[in-house]
Structures are given as C-alpha cells and as structure tokens.
C-alpha positions in Angstrom: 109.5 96.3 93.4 106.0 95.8 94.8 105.8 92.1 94.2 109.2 91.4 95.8 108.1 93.6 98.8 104.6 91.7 99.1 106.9 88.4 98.5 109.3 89.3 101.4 105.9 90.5 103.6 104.1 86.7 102.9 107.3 85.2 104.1 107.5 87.1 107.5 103.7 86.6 108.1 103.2 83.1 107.4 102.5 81.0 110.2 104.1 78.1 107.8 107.6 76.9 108.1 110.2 78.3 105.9 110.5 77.7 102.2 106.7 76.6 101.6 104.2 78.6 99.6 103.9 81.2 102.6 100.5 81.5 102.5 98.9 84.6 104.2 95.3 85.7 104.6 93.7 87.2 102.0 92.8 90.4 103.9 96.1 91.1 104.9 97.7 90.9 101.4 94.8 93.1 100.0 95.8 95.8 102.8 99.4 95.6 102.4 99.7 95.3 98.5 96.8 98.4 98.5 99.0 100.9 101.1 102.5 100.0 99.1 100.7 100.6 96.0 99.1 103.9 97.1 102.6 104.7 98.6 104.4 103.9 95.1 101.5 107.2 93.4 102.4 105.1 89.9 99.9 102.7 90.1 96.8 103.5 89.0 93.8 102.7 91.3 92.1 100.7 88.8 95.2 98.5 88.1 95.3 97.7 92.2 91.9 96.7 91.9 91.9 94.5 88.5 94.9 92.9 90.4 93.1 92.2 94.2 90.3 90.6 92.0 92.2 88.2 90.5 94.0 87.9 93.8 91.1 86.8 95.7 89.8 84.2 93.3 92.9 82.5 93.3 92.8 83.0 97.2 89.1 81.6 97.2 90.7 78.3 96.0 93.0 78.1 98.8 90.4 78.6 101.6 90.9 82.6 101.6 94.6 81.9 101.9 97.1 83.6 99.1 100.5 82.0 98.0 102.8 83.3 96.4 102.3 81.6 93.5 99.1 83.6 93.2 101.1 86.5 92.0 
C-alpha cells in the first residue's frame, strides 16, 4: 500500500537510529507520498492534498520533521 511504502521510505531516510519514530523532512515525504500517489492513478488529487495538509501541521509540531506516527 502507499502508507507501508512511505513507512518503509521514512525508515531508509532517517538520519535516526533504527526503531525510533524515523522522522524525515517534511518536504521529502510531501514529494514522495505525491509521485507514489500520482503513480497509483486511484487517488484522487484532492485526497493527496486534504492528506499533505494534515501532514504538515502535524509536521509543524515536530520542527518540519514527519513521524510516522503522523500517518
């Protein structure tokens, strides 16, 4: 699924050791979870977008940073 593949992606590209929250910039996850998304043609565009918004002000909280626990 999209979720497990962003999960799998904030594990690889944290900078944090293994097992933590895996916290990546926001700016990554927003291109990443947008080209997968647009890759998947079943998620509508509005859908990606509610979900980056609520993204980043969870992100916002954690100095730009999202967890995994975000989503």
């Amino acid at each position: 699924s999209l979720l497990s593949s962003m999960k799998h992606a904030c594990e690889i590209l944290t900078r944090e050791p293994e097992g933590g929250a895996a916290p990546i910039p926001f700016e990554t996850f927003s291109f990443l979870y947008s080209y997968l998304a647009n890759i998947d043609g079943e998620i509508p565009e509005t859908e990606t977008q509610e979900f980056l918004h609520r993204i980043k002000e969870e992100a916002d909280k954690q100095s730009g940073m999202v967890l995994i626990r975000h989503f």
